[in-house]
Each structure stands twice: as C-alpha cells, then as structure tokens.
N, C-alpha and C positions, 0 to 999 in steps of 0.2 A: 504494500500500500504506500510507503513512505515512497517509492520512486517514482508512482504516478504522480504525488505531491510535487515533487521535486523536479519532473517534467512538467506540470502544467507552472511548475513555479517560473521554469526559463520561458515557454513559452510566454506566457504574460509579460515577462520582461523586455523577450525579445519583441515582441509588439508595442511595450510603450517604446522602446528603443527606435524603432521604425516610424513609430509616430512622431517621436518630439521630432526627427531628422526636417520634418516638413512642417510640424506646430509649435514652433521654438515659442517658448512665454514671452510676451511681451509686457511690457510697463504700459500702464495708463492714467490716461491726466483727463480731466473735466474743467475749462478755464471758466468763467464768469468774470468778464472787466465792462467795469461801468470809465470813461475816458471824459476829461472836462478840458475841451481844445481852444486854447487863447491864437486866434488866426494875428492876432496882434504883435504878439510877445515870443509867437510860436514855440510857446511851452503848453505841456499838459499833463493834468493832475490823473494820477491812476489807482483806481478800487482795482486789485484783485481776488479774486475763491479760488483755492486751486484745491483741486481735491484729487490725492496722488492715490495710487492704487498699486500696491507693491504685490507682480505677480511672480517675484523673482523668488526662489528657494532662501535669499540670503535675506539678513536681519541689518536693518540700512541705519547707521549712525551719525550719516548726516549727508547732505543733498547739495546741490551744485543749479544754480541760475546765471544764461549767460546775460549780459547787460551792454549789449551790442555797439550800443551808441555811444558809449564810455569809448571807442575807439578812435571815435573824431576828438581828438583832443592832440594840443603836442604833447611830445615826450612819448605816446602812444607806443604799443608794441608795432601796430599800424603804420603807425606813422616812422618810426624809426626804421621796420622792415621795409618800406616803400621807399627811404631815402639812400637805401645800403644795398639794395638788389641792383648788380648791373643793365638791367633792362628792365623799368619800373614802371607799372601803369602810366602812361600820361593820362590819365583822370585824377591820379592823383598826385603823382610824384613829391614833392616835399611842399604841398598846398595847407596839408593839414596843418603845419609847424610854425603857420604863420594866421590860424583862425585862432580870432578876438574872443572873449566871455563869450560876446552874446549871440559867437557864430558858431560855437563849437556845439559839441553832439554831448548830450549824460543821461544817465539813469541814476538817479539819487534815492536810497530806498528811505523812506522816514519811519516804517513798521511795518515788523514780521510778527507774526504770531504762527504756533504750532499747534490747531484743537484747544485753541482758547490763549496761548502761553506763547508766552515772548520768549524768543530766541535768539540764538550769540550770533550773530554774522561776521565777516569780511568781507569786503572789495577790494580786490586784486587785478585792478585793470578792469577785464572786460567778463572776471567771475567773479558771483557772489559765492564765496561758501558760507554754508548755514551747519553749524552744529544743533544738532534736535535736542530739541528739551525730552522728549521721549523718542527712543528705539521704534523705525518703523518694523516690524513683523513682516514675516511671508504671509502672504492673504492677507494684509490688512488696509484698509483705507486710511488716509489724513488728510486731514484739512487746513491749508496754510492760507493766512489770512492778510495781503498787505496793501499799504500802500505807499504810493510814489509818483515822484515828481521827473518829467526829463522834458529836454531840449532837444528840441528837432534843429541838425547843423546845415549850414549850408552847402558846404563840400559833399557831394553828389557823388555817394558811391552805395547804387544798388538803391539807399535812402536817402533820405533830402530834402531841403526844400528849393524852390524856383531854379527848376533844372534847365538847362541851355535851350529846352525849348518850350521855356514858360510856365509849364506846373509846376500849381505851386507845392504841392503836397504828396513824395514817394514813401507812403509808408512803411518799409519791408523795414524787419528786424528793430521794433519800437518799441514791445514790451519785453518785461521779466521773462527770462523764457528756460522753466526748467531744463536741466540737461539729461539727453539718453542716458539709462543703467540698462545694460545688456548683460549677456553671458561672459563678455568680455570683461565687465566693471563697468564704473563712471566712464563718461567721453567729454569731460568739463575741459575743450581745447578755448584756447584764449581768440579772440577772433583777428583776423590778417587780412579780412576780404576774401580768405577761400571757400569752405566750401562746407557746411553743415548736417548734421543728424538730430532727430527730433523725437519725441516720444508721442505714439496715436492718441488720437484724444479727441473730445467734442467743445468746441469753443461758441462761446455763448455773449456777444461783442456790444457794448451800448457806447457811441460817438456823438456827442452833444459839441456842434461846433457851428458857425457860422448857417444862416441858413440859405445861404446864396449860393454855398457850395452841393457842389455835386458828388457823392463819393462811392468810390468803385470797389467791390472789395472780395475778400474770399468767404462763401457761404452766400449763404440765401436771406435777403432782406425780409423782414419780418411786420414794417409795419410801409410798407408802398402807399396802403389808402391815403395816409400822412404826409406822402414824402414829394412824389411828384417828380421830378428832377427827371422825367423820359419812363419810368419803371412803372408807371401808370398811363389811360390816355387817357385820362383826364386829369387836367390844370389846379396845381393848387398853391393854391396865395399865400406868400409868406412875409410879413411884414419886416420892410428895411430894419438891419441892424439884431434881427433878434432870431436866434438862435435854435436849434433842430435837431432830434433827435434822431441818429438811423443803429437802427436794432438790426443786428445778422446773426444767422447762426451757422456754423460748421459742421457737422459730422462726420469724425472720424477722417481727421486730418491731423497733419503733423506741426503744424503752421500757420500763420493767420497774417496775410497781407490787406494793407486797405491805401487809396492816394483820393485826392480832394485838389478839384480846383472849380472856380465859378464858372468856367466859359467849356467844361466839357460836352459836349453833343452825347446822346447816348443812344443806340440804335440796340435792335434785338434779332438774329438771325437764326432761324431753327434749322435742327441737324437731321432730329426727325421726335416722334410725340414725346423722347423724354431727355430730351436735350436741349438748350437755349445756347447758344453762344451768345454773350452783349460785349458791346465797342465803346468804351468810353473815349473820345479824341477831339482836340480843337481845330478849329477850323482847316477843313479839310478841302484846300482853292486844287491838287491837285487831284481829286478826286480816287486817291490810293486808299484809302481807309474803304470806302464803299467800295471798291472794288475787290479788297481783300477778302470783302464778307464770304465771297463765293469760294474764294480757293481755301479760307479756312473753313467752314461747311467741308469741301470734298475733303480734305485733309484727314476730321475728326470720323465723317464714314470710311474712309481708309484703313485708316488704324485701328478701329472696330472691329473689320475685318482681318487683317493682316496680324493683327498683337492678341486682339481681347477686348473687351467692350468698356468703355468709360462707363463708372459706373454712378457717379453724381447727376445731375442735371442739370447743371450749368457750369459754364465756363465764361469768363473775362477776360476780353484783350484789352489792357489798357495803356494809354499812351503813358509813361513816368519813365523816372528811372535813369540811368545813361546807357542804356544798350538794349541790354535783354536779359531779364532774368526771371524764371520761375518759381509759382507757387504754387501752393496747392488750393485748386480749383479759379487760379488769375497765375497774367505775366502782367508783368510791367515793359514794356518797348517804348523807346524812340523812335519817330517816325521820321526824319530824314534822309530819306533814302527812296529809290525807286522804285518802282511798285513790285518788282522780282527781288529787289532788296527786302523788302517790306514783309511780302510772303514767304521768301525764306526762314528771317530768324522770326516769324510768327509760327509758322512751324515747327522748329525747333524748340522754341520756348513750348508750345503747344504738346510734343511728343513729351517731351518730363512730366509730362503729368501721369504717362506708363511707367518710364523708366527711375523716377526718383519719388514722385507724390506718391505713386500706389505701390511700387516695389521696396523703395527706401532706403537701399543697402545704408551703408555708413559711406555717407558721400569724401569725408576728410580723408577715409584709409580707402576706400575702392572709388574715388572719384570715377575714372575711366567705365565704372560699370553705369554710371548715371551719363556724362558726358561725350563718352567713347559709344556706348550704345543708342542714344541719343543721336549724335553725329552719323549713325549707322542708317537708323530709319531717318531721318531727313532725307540725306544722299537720294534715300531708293522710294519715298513719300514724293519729293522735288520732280523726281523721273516722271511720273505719272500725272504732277501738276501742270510742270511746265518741261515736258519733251524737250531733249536736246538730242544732237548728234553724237552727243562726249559720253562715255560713259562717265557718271555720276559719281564713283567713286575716285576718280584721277586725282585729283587735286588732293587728295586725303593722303595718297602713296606719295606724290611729291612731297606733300608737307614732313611726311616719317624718314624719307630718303633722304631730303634735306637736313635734318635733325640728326639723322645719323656722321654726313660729312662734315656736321657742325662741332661733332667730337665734343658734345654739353649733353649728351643724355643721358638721362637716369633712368634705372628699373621703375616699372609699375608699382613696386612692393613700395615705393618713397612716399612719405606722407603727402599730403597737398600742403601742408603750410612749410616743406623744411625745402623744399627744390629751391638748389643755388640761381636757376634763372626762371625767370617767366618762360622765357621760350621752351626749356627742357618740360616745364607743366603744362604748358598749353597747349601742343602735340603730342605728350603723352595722353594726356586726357581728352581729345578731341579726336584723331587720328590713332594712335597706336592705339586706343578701346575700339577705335570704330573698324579699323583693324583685323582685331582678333577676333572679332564678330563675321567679316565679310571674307576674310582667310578661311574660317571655321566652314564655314560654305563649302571653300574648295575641298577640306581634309572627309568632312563628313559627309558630304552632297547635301545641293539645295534639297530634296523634299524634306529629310531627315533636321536640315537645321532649321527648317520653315514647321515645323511640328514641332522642333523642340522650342524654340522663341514664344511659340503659343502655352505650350506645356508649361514652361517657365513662368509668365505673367499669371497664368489659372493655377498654379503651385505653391507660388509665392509674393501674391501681394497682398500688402499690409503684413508682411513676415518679416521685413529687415533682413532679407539676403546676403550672404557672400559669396566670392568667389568657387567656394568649391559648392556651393547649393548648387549654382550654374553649370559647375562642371559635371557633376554629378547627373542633371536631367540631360545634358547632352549626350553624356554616355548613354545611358537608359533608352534615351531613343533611338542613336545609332549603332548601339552594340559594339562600339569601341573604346579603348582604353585613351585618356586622353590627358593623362597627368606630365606625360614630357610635354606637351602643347601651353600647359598653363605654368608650369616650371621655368620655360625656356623664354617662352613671350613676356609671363606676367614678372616674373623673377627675378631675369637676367638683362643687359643690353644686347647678348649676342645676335646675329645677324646670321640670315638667309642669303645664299647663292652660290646659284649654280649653272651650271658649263655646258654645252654638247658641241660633240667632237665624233665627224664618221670615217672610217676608214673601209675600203673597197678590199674586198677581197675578190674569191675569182667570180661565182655567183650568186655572193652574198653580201651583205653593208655591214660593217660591224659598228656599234651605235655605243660609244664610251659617254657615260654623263660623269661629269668630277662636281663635288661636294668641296665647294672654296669657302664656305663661310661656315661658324661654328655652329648654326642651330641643325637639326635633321628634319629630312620635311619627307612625305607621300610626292610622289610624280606623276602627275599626269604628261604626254607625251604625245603629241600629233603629227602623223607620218603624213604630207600630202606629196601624190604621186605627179610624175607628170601629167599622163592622161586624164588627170584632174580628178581621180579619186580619192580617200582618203583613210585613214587607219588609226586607233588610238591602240595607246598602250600604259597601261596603268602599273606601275609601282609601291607597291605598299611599303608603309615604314616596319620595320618590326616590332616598334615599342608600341603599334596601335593594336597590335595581336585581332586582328582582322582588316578587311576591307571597305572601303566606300561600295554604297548600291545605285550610282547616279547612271551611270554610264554604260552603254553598249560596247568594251572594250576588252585587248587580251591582257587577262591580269598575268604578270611576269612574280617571280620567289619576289620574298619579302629583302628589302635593301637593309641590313645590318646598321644600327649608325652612328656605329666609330667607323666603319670602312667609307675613307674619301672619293673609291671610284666605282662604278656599277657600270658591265659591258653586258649586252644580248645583241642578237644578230637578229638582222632582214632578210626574209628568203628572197631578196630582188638585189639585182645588180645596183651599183650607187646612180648611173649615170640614169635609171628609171624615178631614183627620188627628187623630187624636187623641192622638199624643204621638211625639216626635222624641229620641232619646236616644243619647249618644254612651256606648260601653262598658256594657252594662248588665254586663257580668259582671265589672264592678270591679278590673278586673287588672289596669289602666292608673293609675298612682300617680298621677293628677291632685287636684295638694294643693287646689284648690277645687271640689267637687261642685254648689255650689247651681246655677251655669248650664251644667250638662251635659245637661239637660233642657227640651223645651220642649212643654206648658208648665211651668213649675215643679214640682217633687215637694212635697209640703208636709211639711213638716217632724214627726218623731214628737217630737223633744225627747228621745227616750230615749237614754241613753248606754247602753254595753255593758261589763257586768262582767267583771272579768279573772278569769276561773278560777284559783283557788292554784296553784302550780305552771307557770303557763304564762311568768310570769319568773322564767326562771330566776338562780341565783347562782352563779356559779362565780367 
C-alpha cells in the first residue's frame, strides 16, 4: 500500500511541477489614486490605496516604490548616466543638469501608512524603500495608504510637460509605482530612461484638473455623460476656469498612462464590436492622423490574427511624448513625421501591447524579448500595410552587421541600464531580438515558428515570461533541441559565416561549405541548374538532434559543430550548375554575404534607404 502512496505522491508533484512551468505566481496590486492637478504650478497632490497581494511562497519585510520623476533632477543617476555615455540621447544629453526648482521633475512622499500604521521609508534617488511595520505573509493582503506631492519637469523624456510639439501634459511614469517581486526577488532598479517591469493589477484613476482640458488615458472613462471633451456626442458646458473631474479605470494592467492638453481633437475608430481605437491629436492641417485611422484598424485585425487577440476594448493613440513609447492599453507619439513615418512607429508602439502589456517578461533583463520581438512583427505587420519591393527585414540585418564591424557589442545577457553605449542597446534590443525571432524561422520552419508565436502569447500572457518559457514552446512545437540557439545568440557576441567552395571532379561537383565564424548554424543550400531547374539540400546541425519540416529537400548527415568544413557531392558535372547558394532567403544573420554564393553574386553597390520612422526613438 505505502508504494501506491508514494507513487501517486510523485505523480501529484510531478503535475504541480508541470503546472507552475506555465502558472508561475504572480504579485498583485489594486491602485485607487484620487490626483489634484494645478495646470498653473504644474504640480499635483496625490491620494493613494494600494492594496498588495503577496502571492509569492516568501514572507516580504519590506517593499520597494519607484519615484520616476525624482530622475529629472541634477546630480541624477539620469542625468549623470546621460552626460558620461559616449553616445547620449540628444533629448536629453546634459539638459537635465541645468533645470531650475520649478522645472525639475519629484515625487515627495508626505505619508505612508501600513493597514493603519506608519512606516520607516527612504528615498534613494529614484527608490522609495519602505520597511513594514508588519511582515507581509504568503497569501496575504495589505493595504498601504499614502500621500504625495510631485512636479511634472519640463525636460521631455517619455514625460513632461509642453513637448516640442505643444502638449502640454505627457503623463507616463507620474505616480508611486510599487516594484515587481518575482521568483527572482525585488526588481527595485533605479530609473536611467531604460526600460521597466511592473506588477498586474486593477487601477482605479480620479484627475481633477483644468476643465478645458482634454485627457487621454489608459483604461476606460467612467463618467463620459460628464465629461464631453469628443467621448460623448453630445456637448457639455463647462464653465471658464473651473475644474473637472475624469474617472478611468484599468483592469488588469501593469501600468497607468494619462496626457492632457486643451486643443486635442478626439476621434473614435472601431476595429470590430469589441474594440474602439481613439486618437487624441492637435490640429491635424496635414491630414496624417485621419489617415492613420485606417492603417491602425488593419494593423490591430492583423495581429488578432497572426499573434492572439487583444483582449481589452480599447486602445489610445495619443499624440505626447518625444517619440514613441508604450503603455498599457495607450502610446504616446509624436506626430512629425510623414504619414509612413507616422504608421510605422504607431504600429510598433501598437504591437507592445502583445509583446510587453500582455506578455510582460522583465523588460530591464530581456529587453530584446519586448523590443526585438516587437521590431519583428512591425517588419512583417508594415509588409502587409504598406507593400514594398525590399524585403522588410533588411535594414534590421544591416543595422546587426553594422554593430558587429563596430566592434561595441555586447551579449543579450547585458542589463538594459549597464550597456557602455546607446548604440550596443539599441540594436541589440531592436535588431538582434528581432533577429533571433526571424533567424528562428529559418532553423525551425515558418509553419512551426508561426504556431509556436501563437502558442507563446495563449501560454503566457499576463505570466511575466523568460527566455527559456520561449525556448521551451519552441521546442515543443518543432520537436527540436534549441538550447545552442539561445546560448550562442542570447549569450554570446559570437558570429555567423559561412563559405561555399565547388570543385569538378570527372562526373560529379564536389560542394565544400567552410564554417568561418564561431557560432554553428543548420544549412539550407540551393542548387540552380543551368537549364533553369532547381535542387535544395538541407543540412542539419547536430546539436538540434532532429530536422526542420519546411521544405521539399534532400536532407544530407547531421554537420558536427566543432568541425569547420562539410563536403557532399553533385551527381552532375560543375559546368551543368549554374549557381550554389547557401540561404537564399537571408534569415540566417551570416555577417559576410560575399562567399555565400558560388559563383559570386556581383555586387549592385546600392545601399538601402531607411524609411522615416523605421528607427524608432523611445
């Protein structure tokens, strides 16, 4: 009897084991802020509730709020990081270090309470640590009660006020904002301008400001019959100088964006019954904001299709901000730029709402899994908006190739706040994620990667992903081993390329490929003959301990790889081939092209222009 015990004991375990893999516990938060906005003084007073929910196994002795706006200040880690990096935002470069009192950016806390009881804090720059007056417990609830004072700066990063193109109000990163506790620990990083993690939660927003303004924001307005401002149609009179209240609420988001200015226009485009996109934007003489409406529409049924279905019911493009930057269930964009500029990074901003709002990973340590894949679906979203001739991902392999001759790159594994340049993060995380996504393609075939991207988003959002969750549904759905892949790419700088070389014998070709750079890759191979037929030949790597199933081709032994050279023969004479070419579909990041061909391609000389819009600013 004791061994059936003892068996159904592993079994249970081994099932919760299977389960946590994909229902990892998560933290959650419930906000309620009541907000009192002086349009004058552009300061505002803040109520918070925060009611944390510790669903973590561990017993939490004290908690972490970051206080974002504390970074516009001199002497800032911000601001110090931005004047010492060789290649340093021009939005901000050493601007902060000369903003006045009443231009700088804070969060001044005046009272913390813990379930009644005041608690010991510090501010540390751009974190509050809170010692608890009581031990929060696994399974238990608390309720943190405070309030605060801060200043909205004028230096225009991300937030702001009266950005270069008039709004006056970018609200992104403006309140107390507890920090993620994961499996990992605390994630209380100091803020640089990079790149954030949040904890899911239902946010419950009340903005008492100006009543002439208009305000955009993340969640669902709550009192419209009131409010008027386009979100009604009908007109409602608010008398000069006195002041308005607008109620939103969130659910089940990580983050709470809002911006405010008098002269926004607000239009409503549906996607289909439960969807709304709205446009907050000022005057709009070249007629690009209306015109956008349509390509965002196709954009969001796109990606319904293709990823997973949005599952809120609204979404806000709003004009703020200095570029582009996402939130959850709004972006904030600039709009000077041409209307292919315009639809780009609205897209893009638009796509995070899969890959960072509802997936989540830890944006500071897997940036590239947010912005890399992000950068992935635009590329192949764009294709479908606005046709071109170019394949869509070119400029992505430029940008990585470039980066590599630039001899400044760093591994994927590098934090987003410690990379020695901008340049070494902003092609890692834009290009080399987007990368290893549309590579991924080549090693495991499109059906299989287009099954696992869907599998992915329906497995894990709202879960806070990592890299090996990802690697992991990959495998699953192609039945390959794929841990050299994420090693060698995510890991390492090493580099891709490789060679072919034919040699005639008397009625055969013999077909030498050489392995010149340190990573190992799968080969595909395209024989085209003269008489204009053609032939693939597929090479496995050995460490994938199986094959791709894309292709009509003759699969050759598995390529070893430590060994630098791989020979197999052509039952046809050389003088009957007319070109030998390894990857013709370019989705193998091999940083030297010119011997991937034989015989050689001849070179056009033409470089390829980057479309406005396609690097983005955030």
């Amino acid at each position: 009897m004791k061994k059936y015990f003892l068996l159904a004991g592993f079994l249970i375990a081994a099932l919760l084991t299977a389960h946590a893999q994909t229902d990892r516990w998560q933290q959650r938060v419930s906000y309620e802020m009541d907000i009192e906005f002086d349009t004058k003084t552009h300061r505002y007073d803040g109520r918070q509730k925060l009611t944390y929910f510790n669903n973590s196994p561990d017993t939490l002795t004290r908690v972490f709020y970051h206080l974002y706006l504390n970074a516009f200040q001199p002497g800032s880690l911000m601001d110090v990081r931005s004047r010492t990096l060789p290649d340093p935002d021009n939005r901000v470069t050493d601007r902060i270090r000369d903003l006045k009192p009443d231009e700088i950016g804070y969060q001044k806390i005046k009272q913390l309470r813990q379930n009644g009881r005041e608690v010991k804090y510090h501010v540390e720059g751009t974190i509050l640590e809170v010692t608890l007056a009581t031990p929060i417990l696994p399974g238990s609830k608390h309720v943190f009660d405070m309030t605060f004072e801060a200043q909205v700066p004028v230096q225009i990063r991300r937030t702001g006020r009266m950005n270069k193109e008039g709004i006056d109000y970018s609200m992104a990163q403006w309140y107390p904002k507890i920090s993620e506790y994961d499996y990992e620990g605390w994630h209380a990083n100091p803020y640089i301008a990079r790149e954030f993690y949040g904890v899911w939660g239902d946010y419950d927003v009340k903005i008492n400001l100006d009543a002439a303004y208009t305000v955009a924001a993340t969640g669902y307005l709550q009192n419209a019959d009131k409010i008027g401002h386009g979100y009604t149609a009908k007109q409602v009179r608010h008398q000069p100088g006195s002041k308005l209240t607008w109620h939103f609420k969130a659910p089940n988001v990580h983050d709470f964006v809002w911006a405010a200015d008098p002269d926004y226009e607000h239009t409503i485009a549906k996607v289909d019954n439960d969807l709304e996109l709205h446009f907050f934007y000022q005057h709009d003489s070249l007629g690009n904001w209306k015109a956008l409406q349509s390509y965002a529409v196709d954009c969001f049924k796109l990606m319904n299709e293709r990823f997973g279905r949005y599952p809120y019911k609204q979404y806000s493009i709003i004009q703020g901000g200095d570029g582009g930057m996402e939130y959850p269930m709004a972006t904030l964009i600039t709009s000077g730029r041409s209307l292919g500029g315009l639809v780009s990074v609205t897209v893009h901003e638009a796509l995070h709402s899969w890959f960072q709002m509802l997936l989540a990973n830890n944006e500071s340590k897997y940036y590239w899994m947010d912005e890399g894949f992000t950068n992935y679906a635009q590329s192949e979203i764009m294709a479908r908006l606005m046709p071109s001739p170019l394949d869509p991902h070119v400029r992505t392999y430029m940008a990585y190739r470039d980066l590599v001759r630039s001899g400044v790159e760093e591994p994927l594994t590098t934090h987003a706040d410690h990379f020695e340049t901008n340049k070494a993060y902003g092609v890692a995380a834009y290009s080399k994620g987007a990368i290893l996504l549309h590579q991924l393609s080549y090693i495991i075939g499109k059906e299989a990667f287009d099954a696992g991207m869907k599998r992915y988003f329906a497995e894990w959002k709202f879960k806070h992903p990592n890299p090996t969750d990802f690697k992991r549904v990959m495998e699953k759905v192609s039945g390959l081993e794929l841990d050299w892949y994420f090693e060698n790419w995510v890991g390492t700088t090493k580099v891709i390329d490789y060679g072919v070389n034919l040699e005639e014998l008397k009625d055969q070709t013999r077909v030498a490929l050489h392995r010149k750079g340190t990573m190992p890759m799968p080969v595909d191979l395209k024989v085209t003959y003269q008489d204009g037929t053609s032939e693939w030949f597929y090479i496995p790597l050995d460490l994938m301990r199986g094959e791709k199933k894309e292709q009509q081709a003759t699969i050759l032994s598995d390529w070893g790889w430590a060994y630098p050279e791989y020979v197999f023969t052509i039952g046809k004479p050389l003088p009957e081939i007319k070109s030998v070419e390894i990857d013709p579909s370019r989705r193998m990041a091999d940083i030297d092209l010119s011997d991937n061909r034989f015989p050689a391609a001849p070179s056009t000389g033409k470089s390829v222009p980057v479309q406005e819009g396609e690097i983005l600013k955030r």
